[in-house]
DOMI-930480 format. One line per field, with one value per residue (C-alpha): x negated, y negated, z negated; residue in one letter. Coordinates in pm, 1 decimal, decimal comma. Example, Ala and Ser with C-alpha at 12.3 -4.5 7.8 and 13.67 -1.06 7.14 Angstrom:
<lolos>
c1 <- (-1230,0;-1367,0)
c2 <- (450,0;106,0)
c3 <- (-780,0;-714,0)
resn <- (a;s)
</lolos>
This chain:
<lolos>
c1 <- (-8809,9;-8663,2;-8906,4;-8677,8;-8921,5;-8877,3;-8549,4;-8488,4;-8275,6;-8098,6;-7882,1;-7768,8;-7529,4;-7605,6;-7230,2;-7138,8;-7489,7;-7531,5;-7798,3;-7658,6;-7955,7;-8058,3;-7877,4;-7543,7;-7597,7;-7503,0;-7732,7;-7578,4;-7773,3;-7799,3;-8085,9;-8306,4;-8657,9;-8707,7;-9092,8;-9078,1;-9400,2;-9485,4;-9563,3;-9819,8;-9783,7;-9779,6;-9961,3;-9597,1;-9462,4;-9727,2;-9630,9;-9873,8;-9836,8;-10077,9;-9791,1;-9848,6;-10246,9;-10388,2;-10732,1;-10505,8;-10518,7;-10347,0;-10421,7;-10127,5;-10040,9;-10145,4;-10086,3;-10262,3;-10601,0;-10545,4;-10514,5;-10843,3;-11062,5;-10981,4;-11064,3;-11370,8;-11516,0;-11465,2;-11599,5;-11992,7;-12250,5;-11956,2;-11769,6;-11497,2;-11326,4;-11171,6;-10852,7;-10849,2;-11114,7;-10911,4;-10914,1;-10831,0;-11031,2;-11326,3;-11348,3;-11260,0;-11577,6;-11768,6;-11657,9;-11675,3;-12033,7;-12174,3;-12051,3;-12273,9;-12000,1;-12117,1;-11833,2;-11714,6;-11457,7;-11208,2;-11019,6;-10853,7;-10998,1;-11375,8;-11484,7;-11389,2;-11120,0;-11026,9;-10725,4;-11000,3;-11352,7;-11500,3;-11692,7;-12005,0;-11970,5;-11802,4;-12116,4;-12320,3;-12107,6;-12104,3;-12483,8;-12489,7;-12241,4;-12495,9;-12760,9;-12572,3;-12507,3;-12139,7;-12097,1;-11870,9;-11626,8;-11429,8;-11175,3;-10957,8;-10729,4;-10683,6;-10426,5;-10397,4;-10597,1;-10723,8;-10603,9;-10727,8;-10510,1;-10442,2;-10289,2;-10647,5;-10710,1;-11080,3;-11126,0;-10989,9;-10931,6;-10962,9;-10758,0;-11096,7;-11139,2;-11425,1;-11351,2;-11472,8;-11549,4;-11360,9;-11345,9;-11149,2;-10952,3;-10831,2;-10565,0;-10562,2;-10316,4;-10119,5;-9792,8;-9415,1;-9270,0;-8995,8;-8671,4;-8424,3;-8218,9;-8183,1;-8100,4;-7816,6;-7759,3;-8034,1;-8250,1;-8513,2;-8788,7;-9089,1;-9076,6;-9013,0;-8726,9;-8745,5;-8800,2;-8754,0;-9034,2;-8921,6;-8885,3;-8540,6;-8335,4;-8070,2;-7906,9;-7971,4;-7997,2;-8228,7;-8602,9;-8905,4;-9228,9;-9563,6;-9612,8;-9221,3;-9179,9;-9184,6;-9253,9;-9332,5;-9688,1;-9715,2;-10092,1;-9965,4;-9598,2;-9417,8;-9310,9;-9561,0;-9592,3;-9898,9;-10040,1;-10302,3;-10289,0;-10384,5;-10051,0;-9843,9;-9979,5;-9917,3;-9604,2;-9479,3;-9619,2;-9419,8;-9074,8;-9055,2;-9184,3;-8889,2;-8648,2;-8722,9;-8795,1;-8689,5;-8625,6;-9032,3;-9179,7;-9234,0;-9219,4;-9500,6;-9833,4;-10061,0;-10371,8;-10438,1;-10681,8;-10851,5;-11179,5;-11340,5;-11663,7;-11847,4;-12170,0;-12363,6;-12124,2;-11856,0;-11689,8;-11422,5;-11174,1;-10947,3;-10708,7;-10611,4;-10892,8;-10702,2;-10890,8;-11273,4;-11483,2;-11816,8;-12003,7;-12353,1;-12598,6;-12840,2;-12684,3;-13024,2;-12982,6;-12737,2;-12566,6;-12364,9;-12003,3;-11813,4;-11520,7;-11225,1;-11128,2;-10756,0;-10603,7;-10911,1;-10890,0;-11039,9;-10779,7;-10990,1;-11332,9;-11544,7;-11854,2;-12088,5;-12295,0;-12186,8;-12170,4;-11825,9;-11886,8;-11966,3;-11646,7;-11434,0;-11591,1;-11477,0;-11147,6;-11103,8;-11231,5;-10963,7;-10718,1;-10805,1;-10815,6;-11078,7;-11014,0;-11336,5;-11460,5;-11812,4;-11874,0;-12243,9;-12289,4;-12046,3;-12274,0;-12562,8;-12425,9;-12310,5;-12156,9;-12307,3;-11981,3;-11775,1;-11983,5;-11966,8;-11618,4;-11458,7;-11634,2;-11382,1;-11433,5;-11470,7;-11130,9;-11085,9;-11367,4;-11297,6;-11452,7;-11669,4;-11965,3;-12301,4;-12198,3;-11963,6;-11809,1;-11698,3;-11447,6;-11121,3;-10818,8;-10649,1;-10508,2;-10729,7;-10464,2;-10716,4;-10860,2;-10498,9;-10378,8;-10680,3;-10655,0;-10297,4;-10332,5;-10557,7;-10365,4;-10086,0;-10284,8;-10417,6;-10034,6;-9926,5;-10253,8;-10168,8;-9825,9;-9910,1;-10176,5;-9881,4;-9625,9;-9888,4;-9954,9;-9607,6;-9534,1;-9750,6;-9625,7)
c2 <- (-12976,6;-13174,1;-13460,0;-13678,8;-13939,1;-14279,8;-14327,8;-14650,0;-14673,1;-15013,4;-15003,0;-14773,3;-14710,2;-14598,2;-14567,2;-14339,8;-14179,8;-14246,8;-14414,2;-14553,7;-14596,7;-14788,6;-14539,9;-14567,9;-14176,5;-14184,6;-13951,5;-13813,0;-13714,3;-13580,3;-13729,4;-13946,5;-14117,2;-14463,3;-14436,0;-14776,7;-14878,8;-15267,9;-15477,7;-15727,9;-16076,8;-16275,7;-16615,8;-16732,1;-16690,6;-17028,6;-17227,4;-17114,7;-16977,4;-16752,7;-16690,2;-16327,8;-16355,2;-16038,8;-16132,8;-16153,9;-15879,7;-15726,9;-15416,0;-15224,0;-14934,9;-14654,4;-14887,2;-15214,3;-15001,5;-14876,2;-15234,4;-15406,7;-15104,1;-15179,5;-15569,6;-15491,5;-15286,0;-15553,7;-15872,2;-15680,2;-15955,7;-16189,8;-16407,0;-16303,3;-16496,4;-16281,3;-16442,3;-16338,7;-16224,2;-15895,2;-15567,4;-15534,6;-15839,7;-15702,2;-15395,6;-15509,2;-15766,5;-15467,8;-15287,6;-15558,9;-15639,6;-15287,0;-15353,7;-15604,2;-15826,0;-16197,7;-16252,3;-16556,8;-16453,9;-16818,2;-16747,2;-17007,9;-16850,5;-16928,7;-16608,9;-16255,5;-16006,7;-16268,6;-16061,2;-15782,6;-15928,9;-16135,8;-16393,8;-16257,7;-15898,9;-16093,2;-16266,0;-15930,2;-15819,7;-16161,5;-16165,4;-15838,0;-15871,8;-16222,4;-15980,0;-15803,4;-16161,1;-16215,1;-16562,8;-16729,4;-16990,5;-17037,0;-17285,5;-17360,9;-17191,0;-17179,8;-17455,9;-17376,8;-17199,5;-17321,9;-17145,8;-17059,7;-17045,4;-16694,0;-16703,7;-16579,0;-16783,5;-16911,4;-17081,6;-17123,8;-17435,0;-17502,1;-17706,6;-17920,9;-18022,5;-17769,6;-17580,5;-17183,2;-17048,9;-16677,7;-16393,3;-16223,2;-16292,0;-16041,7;-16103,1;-15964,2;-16192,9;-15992,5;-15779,0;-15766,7;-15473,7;-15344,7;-15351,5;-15491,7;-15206,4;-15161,2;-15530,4;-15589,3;-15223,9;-15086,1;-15292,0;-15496,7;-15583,9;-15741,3;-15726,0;-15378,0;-15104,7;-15069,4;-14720,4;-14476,8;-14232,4;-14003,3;-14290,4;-14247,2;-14584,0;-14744,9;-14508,1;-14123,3;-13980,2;-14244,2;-14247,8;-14490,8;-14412,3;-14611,3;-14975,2;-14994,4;-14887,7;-15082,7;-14826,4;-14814,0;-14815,4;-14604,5;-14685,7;-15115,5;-15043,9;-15229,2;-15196,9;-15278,5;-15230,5;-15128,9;-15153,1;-14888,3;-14548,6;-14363,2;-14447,0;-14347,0;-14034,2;-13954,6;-14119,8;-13921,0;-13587,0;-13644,7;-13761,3;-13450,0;-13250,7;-13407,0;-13317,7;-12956,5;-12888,3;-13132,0;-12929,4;-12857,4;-13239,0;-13496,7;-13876,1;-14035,1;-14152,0;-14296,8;-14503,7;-14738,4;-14665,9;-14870,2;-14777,4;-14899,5;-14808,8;-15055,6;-15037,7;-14737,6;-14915,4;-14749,0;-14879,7;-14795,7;-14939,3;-14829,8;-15006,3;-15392,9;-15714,3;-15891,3;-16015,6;-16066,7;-15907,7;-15761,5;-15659,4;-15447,2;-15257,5;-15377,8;-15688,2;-15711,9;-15304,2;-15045,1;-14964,7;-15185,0;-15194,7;-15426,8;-15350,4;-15573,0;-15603,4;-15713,9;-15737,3;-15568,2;-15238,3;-15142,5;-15164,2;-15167,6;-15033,0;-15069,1;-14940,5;-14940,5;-14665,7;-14430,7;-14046,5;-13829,4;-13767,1;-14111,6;-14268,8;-13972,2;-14105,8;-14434,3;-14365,9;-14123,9;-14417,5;-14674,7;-14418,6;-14363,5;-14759,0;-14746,4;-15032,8;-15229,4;-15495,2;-15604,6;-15657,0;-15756,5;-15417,9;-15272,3;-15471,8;-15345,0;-14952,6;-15038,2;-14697,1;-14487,3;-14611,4;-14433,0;-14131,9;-14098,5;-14210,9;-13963,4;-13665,7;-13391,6;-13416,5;-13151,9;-12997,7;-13184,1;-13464,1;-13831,9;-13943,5;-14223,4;-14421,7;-14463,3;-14780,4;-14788,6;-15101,1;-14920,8;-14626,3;-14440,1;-14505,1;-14198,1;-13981,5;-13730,1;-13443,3;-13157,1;-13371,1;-13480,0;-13107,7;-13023,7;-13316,6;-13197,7;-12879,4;-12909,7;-13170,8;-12902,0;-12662,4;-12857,6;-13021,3;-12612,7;-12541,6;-12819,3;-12687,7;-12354,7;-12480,8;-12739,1;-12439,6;-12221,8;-12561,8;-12589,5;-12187,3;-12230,8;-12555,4)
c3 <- (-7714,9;-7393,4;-7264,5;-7064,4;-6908,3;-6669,1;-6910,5;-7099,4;-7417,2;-7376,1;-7654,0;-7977,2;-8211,6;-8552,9;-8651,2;-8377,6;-8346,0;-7979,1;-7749,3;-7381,5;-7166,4;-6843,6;-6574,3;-6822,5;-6999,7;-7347,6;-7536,4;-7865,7;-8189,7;-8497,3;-8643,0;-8457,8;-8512,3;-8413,6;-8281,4;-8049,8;-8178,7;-8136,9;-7781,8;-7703,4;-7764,8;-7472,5;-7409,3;-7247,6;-7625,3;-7737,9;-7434,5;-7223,5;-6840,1;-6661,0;-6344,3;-6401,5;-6256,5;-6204,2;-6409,5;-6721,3;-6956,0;-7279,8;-7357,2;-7574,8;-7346,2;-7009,8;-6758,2;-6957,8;-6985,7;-6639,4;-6489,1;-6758,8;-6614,5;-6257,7;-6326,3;-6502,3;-6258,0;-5939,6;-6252,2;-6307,7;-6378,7;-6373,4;-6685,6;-6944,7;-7239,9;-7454,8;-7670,5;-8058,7;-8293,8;-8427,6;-8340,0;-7960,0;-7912,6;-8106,4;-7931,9;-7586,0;-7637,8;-7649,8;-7387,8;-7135,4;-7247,4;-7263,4;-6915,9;-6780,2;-6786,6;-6990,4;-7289,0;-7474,9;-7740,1;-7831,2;-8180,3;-8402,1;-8774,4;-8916,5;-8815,7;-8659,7;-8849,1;-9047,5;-9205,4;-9335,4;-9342,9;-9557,7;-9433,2;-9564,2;-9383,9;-9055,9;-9018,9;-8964,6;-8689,5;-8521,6;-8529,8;-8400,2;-8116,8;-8042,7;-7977,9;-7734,0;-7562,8;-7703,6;-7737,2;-7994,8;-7978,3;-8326,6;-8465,9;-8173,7;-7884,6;-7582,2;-7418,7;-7014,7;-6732,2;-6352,3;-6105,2;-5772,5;-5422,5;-5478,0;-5815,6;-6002,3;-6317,3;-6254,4;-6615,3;-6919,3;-7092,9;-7476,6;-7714,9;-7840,8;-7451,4;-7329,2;-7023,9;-6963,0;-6639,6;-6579,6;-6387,7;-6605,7;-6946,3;-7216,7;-7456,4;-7804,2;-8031,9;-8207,9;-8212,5;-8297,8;-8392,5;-8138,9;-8383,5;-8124,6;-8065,2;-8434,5;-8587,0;-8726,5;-8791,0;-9014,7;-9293,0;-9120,2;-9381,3;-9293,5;-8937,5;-8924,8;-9002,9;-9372,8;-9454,5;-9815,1;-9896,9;-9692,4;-9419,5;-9389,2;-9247,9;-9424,9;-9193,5;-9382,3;-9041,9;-8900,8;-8983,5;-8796,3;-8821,9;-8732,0;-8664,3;-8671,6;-8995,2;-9320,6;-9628,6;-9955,1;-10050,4;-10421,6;-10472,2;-10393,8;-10576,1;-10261,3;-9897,0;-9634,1;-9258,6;-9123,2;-8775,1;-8732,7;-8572,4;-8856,2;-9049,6;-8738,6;-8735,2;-9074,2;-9067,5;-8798,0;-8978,7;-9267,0;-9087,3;-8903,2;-9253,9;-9418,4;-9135,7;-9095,8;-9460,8;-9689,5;-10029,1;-9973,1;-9838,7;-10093,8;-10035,3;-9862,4;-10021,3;-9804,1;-9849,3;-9613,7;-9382,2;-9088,3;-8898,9;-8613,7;-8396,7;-8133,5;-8018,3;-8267,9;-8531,0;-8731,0;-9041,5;-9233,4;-9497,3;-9745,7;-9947,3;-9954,2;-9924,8;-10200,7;-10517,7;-10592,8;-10333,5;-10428,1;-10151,4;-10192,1;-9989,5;-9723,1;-9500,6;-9283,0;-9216,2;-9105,0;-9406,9;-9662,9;-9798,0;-10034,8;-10303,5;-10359,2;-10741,7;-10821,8;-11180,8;-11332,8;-11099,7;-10774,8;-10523,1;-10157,7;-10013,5;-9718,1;-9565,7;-9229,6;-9162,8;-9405,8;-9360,8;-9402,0;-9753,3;-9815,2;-9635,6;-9861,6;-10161,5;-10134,9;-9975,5;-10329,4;-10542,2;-10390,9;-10445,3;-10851,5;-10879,1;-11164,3;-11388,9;-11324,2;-11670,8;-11507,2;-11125,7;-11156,5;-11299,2;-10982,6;-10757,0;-10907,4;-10849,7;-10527,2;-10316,7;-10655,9;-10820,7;-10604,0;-10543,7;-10946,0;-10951,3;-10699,1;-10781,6;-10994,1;-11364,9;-11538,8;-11715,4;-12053,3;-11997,9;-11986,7;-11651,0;-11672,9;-11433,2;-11619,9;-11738,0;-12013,5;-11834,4;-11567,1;-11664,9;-11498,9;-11637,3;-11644,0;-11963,1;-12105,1;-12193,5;-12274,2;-12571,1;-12655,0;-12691,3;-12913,2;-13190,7;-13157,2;-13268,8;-13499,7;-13666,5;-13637,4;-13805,9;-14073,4;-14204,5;-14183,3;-14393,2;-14655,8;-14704,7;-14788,1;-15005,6;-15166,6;-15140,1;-15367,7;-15627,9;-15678,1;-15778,6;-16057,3;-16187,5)
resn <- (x;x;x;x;x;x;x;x;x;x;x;x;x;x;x;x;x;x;x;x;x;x;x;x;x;x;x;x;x;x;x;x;x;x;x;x;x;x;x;x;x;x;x;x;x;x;x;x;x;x;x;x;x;x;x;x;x;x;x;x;x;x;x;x;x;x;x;x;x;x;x;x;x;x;x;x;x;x;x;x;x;x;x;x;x;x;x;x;x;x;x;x;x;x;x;x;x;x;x;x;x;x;x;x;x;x;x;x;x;x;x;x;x;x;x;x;x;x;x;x;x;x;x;x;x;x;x;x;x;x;x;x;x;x;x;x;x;x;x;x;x;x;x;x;x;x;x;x;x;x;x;x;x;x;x;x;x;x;x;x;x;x;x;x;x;x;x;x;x;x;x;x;x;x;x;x;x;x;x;x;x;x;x;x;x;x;x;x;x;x;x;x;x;x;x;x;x;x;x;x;x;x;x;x;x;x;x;x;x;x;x;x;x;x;x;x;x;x;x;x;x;x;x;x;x;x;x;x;x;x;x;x;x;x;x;x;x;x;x;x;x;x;x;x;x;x;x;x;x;x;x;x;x;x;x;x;x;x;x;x;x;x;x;x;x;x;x;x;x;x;x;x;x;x;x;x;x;x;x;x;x;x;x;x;x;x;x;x;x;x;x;x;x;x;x;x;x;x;x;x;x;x;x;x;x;x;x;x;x;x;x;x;x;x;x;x;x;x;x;x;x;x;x;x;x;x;x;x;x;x;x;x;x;x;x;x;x;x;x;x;x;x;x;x;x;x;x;x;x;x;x;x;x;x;x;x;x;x;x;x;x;x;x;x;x;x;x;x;x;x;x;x;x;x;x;x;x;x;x;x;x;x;x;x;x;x;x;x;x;x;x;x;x)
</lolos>
């Protein structure tokens, strides 16, 4: 392996399998992986300047952490507003208050994660991040800063009119995938570089793996693109698998996976949020979950405060998609369901939850080969008996 660092790639062509980068080398290949990952949307991209201050932060690479860590350690006891309610702005809110630094997160949605929680579980964690002094500031965006002499925002100015004092501002809106180099020359599908099962381009010797990557989902039945670490990881596993052994790798299968831990919380979620949500455990403790229900099956799980055996339980239920006929009586088991539902059957049984409402649909072959035979055995056993009737007639 050659690690060729401070080079660029400014342009590539698939035809001729060739890269040309910044210094004017053209690098040659015989297979390559497209692993360009996705970069930070910028305020500029909305119509909104911040001349580059240095108290304006994203946070998608090295350098980006390098920089917020240096800001937050000269803004102790001081303000910061904190731009989007997802993941990076989530956990940066955290961070900043843990510390001693007084947060005010601005997002446009009715509450936090809106593309994963409910409103009902997104209300715990808001309450809890109040308690840690995170204040909230939902249903509108941010329209222009102040600046000082030197360049340094000072506050940050909302679209409903209200002004926020700040030391120091993080930005967490969203990415784009980086497909540039690629358009026009390999499928682009939903943002990303549409991918086979064995991620392979519309180009056979091209795959992309991670948030680039657009790939079929088996357990969903279509192509999706996912932006978490855990699927570039795996992604990346199973390109080079395919690469270096492909008679022996079979496509990829992943369940969707996202997790997150603030504070002495940790969650984690499995599947899609799509359909009727039931949620169930204890939403005034430290340990609750909720199930999403599409098309009669269970098709995404999550849980707070669960153990590993717990968090493998439901990640095994969402992957058996039990069809599911009565959700008070789901509700009712709560994470039992998938305790029950993801443990092994035994060989030949039909598995099933205590409730006869609530059953896997999957084929039970051992107690299809038995009736079979015996059904063999008992036509064989009528026509000798027939056979024998017929001799003395």
């Amino acid at each position: 392996i050659e690690l060729v660092l401070g080079t660029r790639v400014m342009s590539a062509d698939v035809r001729r399998k060739t890269l040309l980068t910044a210094t004017g080398e053209t690098i040659s290949y015989k297979i390559l992986i497209i692993a360009t990952g996705a970069r930070a949307l910028k305020l500029e991209e909305f119509g909104v300047g911040s001349q580059d201050a240095e108290n304006v932060c994203y946070l998608r690479d090295l350098a980006d952490a390098n920089r917020l860590v240096n800001v937050m350690q000269s803004c102790t006891g001081e303000n910061a507003v904190v731009i989007g309610g997802g993941y990076i702005g989530m956990e940066c809110a955290a961070s900043l208050v843990i510390n001693k630094i007084n947060v005010t997160m601005v997002f446009p949605e009715a509450h936090c994660m809106a593309r994963l929680f409910t409103p009902k579980i997104a209300s715990y964690y808001e309450e809890y991040y109040k308690s840690k002094g995170v204040k909230f500031i939902k249903g509108t965006v941010l329209s222009s800063f102040d600046f000082d002499s030197k360049g340094k925002v000072t506050a940050v100015n909302l679209r409903d009119g209200s002004k926020l004092p700040a030391d120091i501002v993080v930005v967490g809106i969203g990415i784009r995938p980086n497909t540039s180099l690629f358009e026009g020359q390999l499928t682009i599908e939903k943002g990303g570089i549409k991918v086979n099962g064995r991620l392979q381009a519309s180009n056979s010797f091209v795959y992309a793996v991670g948030d680039v990557a657009s790939f079929p989902v088996k357990l969903f039945g279509e192509t999706r693109r996912l932006e978490h670490v855990d699927s570039a990881r795996k992604s990346a596993k199973l390109a080079v698998a395919a690469i270096m052994e492909q008679e022996k790798t079979g496509e990829f299968d992943y369940l969707p996976f996202f997790y997150s831990r603030v504070f002495t919380l940790s969650w984690q979620f499995y599947g899609e949020p799509v359909g009727e949500v039931v949620h169930f455990g204890d939403y005034s403790g430290n340990m609750f979950g909720a199930y999403w229900v599409n098309k009669g099956h269970l098709v995404g799980s999550f849980l707070e405060g669960g153990t590993k055996e717990e968090y493998d339980a439901i990640a095994n239920a969402t992957r058996l998609k039990p069809v599911i006929k009565d959700l008070a009586k789901l509700e009712t088991q709560g994470l039992g369901f998938a305790m029950t539902v993801s443990q092994k059957p035994p060989s030949g049984s039909h598995p099933e939850v205590s409730s006869s409402a609530l059953v896997l649909e999957k084929p039970v072959y051992g107690l299809q080969a038995t009736v079979g035979v015996i059904l063999a055995a008992s036509i064989a056993a009528f026509a000798y008996w027939y056979g024998r009737r017929r001799r003395r007639w």
